[in-house]
Each structure stands twice: as C-alpha cells, then as structure tokens.
N, C-alpha and C positions, 0 to 999 in steps of 0.2 A: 603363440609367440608374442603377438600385444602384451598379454598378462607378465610374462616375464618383462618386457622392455619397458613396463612401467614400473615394475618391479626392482629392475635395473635402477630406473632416474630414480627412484625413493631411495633405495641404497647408495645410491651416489650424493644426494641432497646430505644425507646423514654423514658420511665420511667425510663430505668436507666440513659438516659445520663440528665433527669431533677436533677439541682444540688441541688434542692427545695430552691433555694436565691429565695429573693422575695421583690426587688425593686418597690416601688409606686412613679411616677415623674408626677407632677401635673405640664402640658405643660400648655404654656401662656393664650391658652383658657379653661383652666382648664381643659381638658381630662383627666382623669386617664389613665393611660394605665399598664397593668401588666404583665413585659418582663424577660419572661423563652428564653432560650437558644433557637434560631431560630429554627436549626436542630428538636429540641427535637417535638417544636410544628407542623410543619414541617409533620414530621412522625405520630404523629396524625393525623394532619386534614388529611392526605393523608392516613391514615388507612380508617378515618370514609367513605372519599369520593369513597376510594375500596366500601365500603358498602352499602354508598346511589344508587352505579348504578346496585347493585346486592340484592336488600330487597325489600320486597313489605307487609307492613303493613296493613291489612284492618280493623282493627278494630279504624276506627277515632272518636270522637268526636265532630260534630256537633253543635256550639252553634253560630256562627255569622248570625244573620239575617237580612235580605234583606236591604236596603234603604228606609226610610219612602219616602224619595226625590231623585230622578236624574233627573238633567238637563246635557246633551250633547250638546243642541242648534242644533240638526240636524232637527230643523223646529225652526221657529219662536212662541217663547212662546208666544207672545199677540195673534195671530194672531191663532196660533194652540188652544188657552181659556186656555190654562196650568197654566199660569201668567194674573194677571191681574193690572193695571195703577192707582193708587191709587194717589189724589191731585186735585189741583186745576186748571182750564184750560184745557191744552191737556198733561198731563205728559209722555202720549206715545211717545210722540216728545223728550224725552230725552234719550229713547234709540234706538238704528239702530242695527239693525239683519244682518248679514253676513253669509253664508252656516258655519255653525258649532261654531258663537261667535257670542254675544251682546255685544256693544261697551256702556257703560253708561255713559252718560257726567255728573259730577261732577261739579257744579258750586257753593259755598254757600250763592251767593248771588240771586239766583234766587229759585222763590217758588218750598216747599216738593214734593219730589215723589217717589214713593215707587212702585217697581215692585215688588209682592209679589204672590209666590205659597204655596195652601195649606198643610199642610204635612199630610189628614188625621189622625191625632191624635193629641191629647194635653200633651207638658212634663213641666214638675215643678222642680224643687231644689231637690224632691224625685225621681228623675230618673236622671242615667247616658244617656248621650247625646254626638252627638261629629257630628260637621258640617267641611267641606274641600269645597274648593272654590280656580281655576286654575284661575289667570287672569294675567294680565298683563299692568301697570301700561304706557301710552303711553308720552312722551316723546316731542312732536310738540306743545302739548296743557297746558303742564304742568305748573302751576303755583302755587306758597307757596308762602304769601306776612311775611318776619316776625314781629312779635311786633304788629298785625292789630287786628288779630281777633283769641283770642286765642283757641276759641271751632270751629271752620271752619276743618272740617274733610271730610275724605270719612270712610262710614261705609257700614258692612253689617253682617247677622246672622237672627236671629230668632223676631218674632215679635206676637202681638195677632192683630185677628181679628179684636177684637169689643175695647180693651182698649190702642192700641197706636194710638196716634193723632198723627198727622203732626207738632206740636212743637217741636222739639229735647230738648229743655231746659224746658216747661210749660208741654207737656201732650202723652210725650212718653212713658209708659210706658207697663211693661211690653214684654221690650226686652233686650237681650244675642247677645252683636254684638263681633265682632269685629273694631275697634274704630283708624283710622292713622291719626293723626296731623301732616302733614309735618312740616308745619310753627313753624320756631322757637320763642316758645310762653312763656310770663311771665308765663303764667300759670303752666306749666312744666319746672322750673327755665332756662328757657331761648334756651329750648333742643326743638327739632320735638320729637314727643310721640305716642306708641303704643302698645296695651292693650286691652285685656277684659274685656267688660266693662257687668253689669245687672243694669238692674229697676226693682223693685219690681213692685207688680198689684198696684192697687190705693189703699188708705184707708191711709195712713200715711204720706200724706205729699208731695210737689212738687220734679218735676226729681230729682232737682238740692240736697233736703235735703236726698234722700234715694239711691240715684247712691253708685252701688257699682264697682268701677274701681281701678288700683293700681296706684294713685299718686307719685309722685316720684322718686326716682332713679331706682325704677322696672320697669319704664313705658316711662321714657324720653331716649332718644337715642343722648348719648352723645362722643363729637368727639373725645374724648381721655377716658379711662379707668386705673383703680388702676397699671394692670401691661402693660399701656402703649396701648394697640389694643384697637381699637376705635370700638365701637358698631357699629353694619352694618344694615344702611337705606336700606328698600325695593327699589329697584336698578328699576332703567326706562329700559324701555323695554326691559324686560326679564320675560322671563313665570316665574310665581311665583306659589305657593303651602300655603295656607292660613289654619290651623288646629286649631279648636276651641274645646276642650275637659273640660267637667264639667262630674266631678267626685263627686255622691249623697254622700259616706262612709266620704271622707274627708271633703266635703265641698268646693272643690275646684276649679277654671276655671281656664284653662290652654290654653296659643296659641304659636305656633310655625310658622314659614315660612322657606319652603323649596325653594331653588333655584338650578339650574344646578349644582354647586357642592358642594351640601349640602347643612347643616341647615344654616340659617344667625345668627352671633352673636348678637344677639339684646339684650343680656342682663349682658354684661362685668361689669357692675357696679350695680348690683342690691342690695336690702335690704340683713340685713342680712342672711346667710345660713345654713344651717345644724347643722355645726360646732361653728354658734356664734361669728363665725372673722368678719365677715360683707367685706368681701372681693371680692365681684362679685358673679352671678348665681342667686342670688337672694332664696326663701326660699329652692328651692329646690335645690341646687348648682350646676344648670344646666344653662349655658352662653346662652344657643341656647333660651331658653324656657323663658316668660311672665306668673308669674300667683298670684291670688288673692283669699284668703279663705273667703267665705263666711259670715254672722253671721246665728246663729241656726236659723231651720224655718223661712229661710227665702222666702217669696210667691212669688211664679214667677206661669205665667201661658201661654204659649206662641201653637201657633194652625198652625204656617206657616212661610215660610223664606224670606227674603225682602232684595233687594238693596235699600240700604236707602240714598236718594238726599236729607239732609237736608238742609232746609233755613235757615242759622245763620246771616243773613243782612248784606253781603258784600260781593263781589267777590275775597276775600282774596284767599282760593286756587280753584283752576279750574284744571279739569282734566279728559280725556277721560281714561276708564277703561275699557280695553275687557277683558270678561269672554268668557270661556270656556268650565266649568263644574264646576257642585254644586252640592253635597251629602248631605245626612243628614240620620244620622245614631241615634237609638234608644240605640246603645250600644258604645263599647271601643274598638277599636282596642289594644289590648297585655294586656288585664284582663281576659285572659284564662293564668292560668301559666303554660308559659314554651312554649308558643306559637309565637315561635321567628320569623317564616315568615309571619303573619300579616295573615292567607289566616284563622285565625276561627277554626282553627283544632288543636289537640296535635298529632302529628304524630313523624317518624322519619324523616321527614324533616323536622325538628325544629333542630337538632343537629348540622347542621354544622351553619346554624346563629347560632346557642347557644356559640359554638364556637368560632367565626367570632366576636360577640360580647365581648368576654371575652378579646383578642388576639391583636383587631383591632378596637376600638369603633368609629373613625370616619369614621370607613369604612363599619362599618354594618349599622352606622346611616344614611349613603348616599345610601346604596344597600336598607336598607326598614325605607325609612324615616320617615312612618304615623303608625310604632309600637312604643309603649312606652317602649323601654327598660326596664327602671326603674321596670312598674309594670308588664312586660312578662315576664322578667327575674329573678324577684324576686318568685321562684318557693318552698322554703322553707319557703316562711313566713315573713322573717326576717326585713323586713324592706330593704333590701339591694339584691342591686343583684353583686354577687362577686361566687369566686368556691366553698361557701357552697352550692350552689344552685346545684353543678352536682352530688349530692346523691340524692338531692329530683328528678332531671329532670328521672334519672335514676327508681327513685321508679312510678314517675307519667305515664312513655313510659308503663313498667311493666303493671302496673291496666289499660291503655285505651286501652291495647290488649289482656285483660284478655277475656277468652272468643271467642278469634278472631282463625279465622284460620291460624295461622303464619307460614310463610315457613322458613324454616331452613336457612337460610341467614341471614334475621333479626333478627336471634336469637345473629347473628353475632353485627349486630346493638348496642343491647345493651352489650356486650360485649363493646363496642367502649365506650359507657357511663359509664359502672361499670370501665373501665379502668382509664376513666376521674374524677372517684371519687376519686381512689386510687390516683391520681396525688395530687386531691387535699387536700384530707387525710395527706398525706407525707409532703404536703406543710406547711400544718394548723399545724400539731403535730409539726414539727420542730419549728415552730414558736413562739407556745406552752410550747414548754422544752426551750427552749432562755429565753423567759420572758412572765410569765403568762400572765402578763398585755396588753400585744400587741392584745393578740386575745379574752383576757376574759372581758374586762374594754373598758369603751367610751376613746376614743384619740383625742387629738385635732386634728384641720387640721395640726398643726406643726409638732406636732409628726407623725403624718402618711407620711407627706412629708418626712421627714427624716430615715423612718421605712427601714431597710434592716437588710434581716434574711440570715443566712450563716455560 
C-alpha cells in the first residue's frame, strides 16, 4: 500500500506541473512527436516503472499463435528435406549452407530457382498473414547495371505449389513477395525500387496484366526527397530485417526494413497521404513503411515460402544474399489493441511501451520494430493512435484481469493508467474550450503542424 501511495504523490507531482500545451512538430522524417514538459513525463514513466517491478498480472490474454514457418538454418534445409530446389539443371547449386545461414546467389541472368518450404497450410487475400526474413545483402558480389534491365530483381515471400512457374514475367503466379530493384531503371522513373508486390491465381490474364505492386513514387527510392532526406537503399552488408504484412479488413500489403538503428526511410517521397498534401509517407503517412491496397476479391492462393532466383535474361544485378532466419506467421503482430510489446498478450507490460511510444516514437520503433504501432496502439477504435487511446488501454488492462487473481500492486498499475487518462483528459478538454475545431473536425497536415494549445 506505501509503494502505491508514493506512487500516487509522484503521479500527482507530474499532473500538476503538466502545463496541458500541446505542441505537434512534424520532424523532417515526419515523426510526430508530442512534447509535455520533460520533468512532468519523467515522473510518470518513473511512477509506472515503480510498478512494473512490483505487479504481477495473471490474467493474460493469449492470442498470438505459433509460426506456420521457422527457418534458423541450424541444419541445412536441402539436405535436412525442410526446403526443397525447384528449376532447371542443378538449382541446388545456387545456394551454400554455412552453420546457421544460406547464402543465395542472385544472378538474373541465369536460369529460375526457387528454394521453397511448405507452410502446411494455404492463405488467400481472406486471411491476415505477415512473413520477416534476416539477411544480409553481401557486398564483394554485388552488381546493379542501370538503364539494362528494368525487371532484374532479387525477390522473396510466398509462393504456390502447383500454380507459380519459373517465368517471373509469363507464369508466376500466384505470389506475395517482396520485390528489390536495385538497378536504376526506366521503369521506376529512373530510381532503384522496392515494394510489395501480388499475382493473382490464373484465370484472368498474364503476370504482367493482373500484378499488383505500388508503381511509383511509393515504390522508387529516390536520392533526394520533398523536405530534402533522401530515401534509404537497403545498405550492403548489414543485417537487415525484411517485414511483409497483408492486412484481409483493409485490403492492404504492407513492407518495412529494419536495420541496426531503426527503420530505414524508404519511403520520403511516397503517393499521396492521410492528409491529401501528397507530401511523403505515402497512404499511410509513415516514411519508414511501403504499401499497396488491394482491389476487392482479389484470388490469391499461396501453400509455401520461396527465394525466388529469377531468370529475367541478363546478368544485369547479381548478388550473393545470406539469410538467417525466415517466419511466417498466420497473423499480425500489434492487432491485439493495446499490445505494445509485440509478445501476443495485453498485459501490464504493454504500459510503459504504451508510453514509450506516445513520448518517444522513434524510440519505441527501434526498441520493438515488427509491432505496428499504428494498429497496437490504436486501442479505442479511432483510426488513430494519439492519448485518446489511454482511457481505452486503461478500460481493456481492467476486462483482461477481470476474473484474475490480482495482487494489490497491480491494482497500483492501473492507477498508473487512470492517471494517464486524466493527463489526457486535461489535455484534450483544454484544447477543446480553445477551439472546438481542433479536436472535434478533420485538420489539415497544415493546421496540425501549426496546432499549439496554451
């Protein structure tokens, strides 16, 4: 009871010196970021963090399940039957096993090969999916020829059985890759490109008429951007982090790449965003992120995951790729709301990422890079994840330990959250009696950059 009631005076100390001003500065890689008086936050997190090492919640919620796929490489997939060599000749011979990585050599002018594990099951356009893929782009072997050959890629993702051929352009279909053009290609007005790309199953038409990829400024990686920061090429040798997410509700595919310090900007100059300014981030007005909305029913039918060696008739880029690890997951990391550390659960250790993310977004993005912010933290619904969300997180901790045996600490916990409502309460009504329109009406990006309450 002490531990709370100091717990208490600290959260109280912080709420009154919140001056509820409420500054948005939309930084050059567009971060939002939303900055209350250091101190005040400060005293929070350092409330909650009293709490997290003194609460023990047992009533979690259980909903992330297993991996349809993991590859580690702590054997050799051909050789262990896990994967198997799919093409023409010896395709085995394009890739070399090392204790814990498969090195694939990338060449486009040499014939298809597709090293492919099955995923025990089949997903469609009606299921959320989401594939991660560690490798590492090697650097000795590397070649991008520009202006040659504008479809010369390295790819990899999801594939079928019995309906992707060995044509990348005549009779692939029926896969969900991820798609990197180095080569600075007409095709992508003259940019290296990287994207999401789908094939429907057969019935309607060659790859090239039904490919659905984002063309354009979404997709091309280009050396300068609107406010000047140049979109960032997957970097030579360096562990990289590859995230493929298709969301069935929206229609959406979505890819990201992580690297050692964070997300990479690959998307500074995307289509237009949110807001309709068409000023980077592309639809979702996220710089880090790549992604492309579907059209309705649209047929996908994919049974297994493949590095795909395609043959596009030229040795235009060539390039040795070590992997390291490949998932493939039947669901979404951060579509439980409110589930800020990634780990499947709504617990009280979602609160200080909850936090963390509110406070500090390029720093929660880098601490858990393969959560969706967006849809983990959007815990009321709204379309948005901002501090109306810390009533709802506050009501959702409430209901997943309804029932639970809770020890009197973590009663402390949410206390830390009802706290963080009143913050944002205090914040919103202020903002509110200022001017209706701020918090009750659509704003443009202009006006939100410019938005300070005080």
């Amino acid at each position: 009871m002490m531990t709370i009631l100091v717990v208490f005076l600290e959260l109280s100390r912080g709420v009154k010196r919140l001056s509820c001003r409420r500054r948005i500065v939309l930084r050059q890689k567009r971060v939002v970021r939303i900055h209350t008086p250091r101190r005040s936050w400060a005293h929070l997190v350092l409330a909650a963090g009293v709490l997290f090492a003194s609460s023990a919640i047992d009533g979690r919620l259980p909903v992330s399940a297993a991996p349809l796929l993991f590859e580690d490489f702590a054997s050799d997939p051909i050789v262990a039957g896990h994967a198997a060599a799919i093409g023409t000749g010896t395709p085995a011979d394009r890739f070399a096993y090392t204790t814990g990585n498969l090195t694939a050599h990338y060449d486009s002018g040499q014939d298809t090969a597709l090293l492919s594990w099955p995923l025990g099951t089949t997903l469609s356009t009606a299921d959320d999916f989401r594939f991660e893929v560690d490798f590492v782009i090697q650097s000795d072997t590397f070649v991008a020829q520009a202006d040659t050959n504008p479809f010369a890629q390295m790819s990899f993702g999801l594939a079928n059985s019995s309906t992707t051929g060995l044509s990348r352009l005549v009779d692939a279909m029926d896969i969900v890759m991820i798609d990197y053009f180095p080569s600075e290609s007409t095709q992508f007005g003259g940019l290296p490109a990287i994207g999401p790309v789908m094939v429907r199953s057969p019935g309607a038409g060659s790859v090239t008429s039904v490919i659905e990829y984002p063309f354009g400024e979404e997709a091309g990686l280009d050396d300068e951007s609107m406010d000047g920061d140049p979109e960032e090429r997957p970097p030579l040798d360096t562990p990289l982090t590859a995230v493929f997410v298709h969301e069935a509700a929206s229609r959406t595919m979505r890819i990201w790449i992580d690297a050692p310090g964070g997300r990479l900007a690959i998307n500074q100059f995307g289509f237009t965003d949110v807001a309709g300014t068409g000023d980077g981030g592309g639809p979702d007005d996220d710089v880090t992120t790549i992604e492309h909305k579907l059209p309705p029913c649209y047929p996908l039918s994919v049974d297994r995951f493949a590095l795909a060696l395609w043959d596009l008739g030229g040795s235009t880029v060539v390039a040795d790729v070590e992997f390291s690890r490949l998932a493939v997951y039947d669901d979404l990391v951060g579509t439980v709301p409110g589930d800020m550390n990634g780990d499947g659960v709504l617990s009280p250790a979602d609160v200080g990422p909850f936090v963390l993310a509110l406070t500090n977004r390029p720093l929660y993005e880098s601490t858990y890079p393969l959560v969706d912010v967006a849809r983990a933290g959007d815990v009321d619904g709204s379309g948005t994840f901002d501090l109306g969300d810390v009533a709802a997180l506050n009501a959702s901790l409430l209901g997943s330990t309804a029932g639970a045996n809770v020890p009197e600490p973590a009663s402390g916990m949410l206390l830390v959250v009802g706290c963080l409502s009143l913050v944002a309460s205090c914040r919103l009504s202020v903002a509110s009696s200022r001017d209706a329109t701020r918090c009750g009406s659509p704003m443009s990006k202009v006006q939100r950059s410019k938005l300070t309450v005080g």
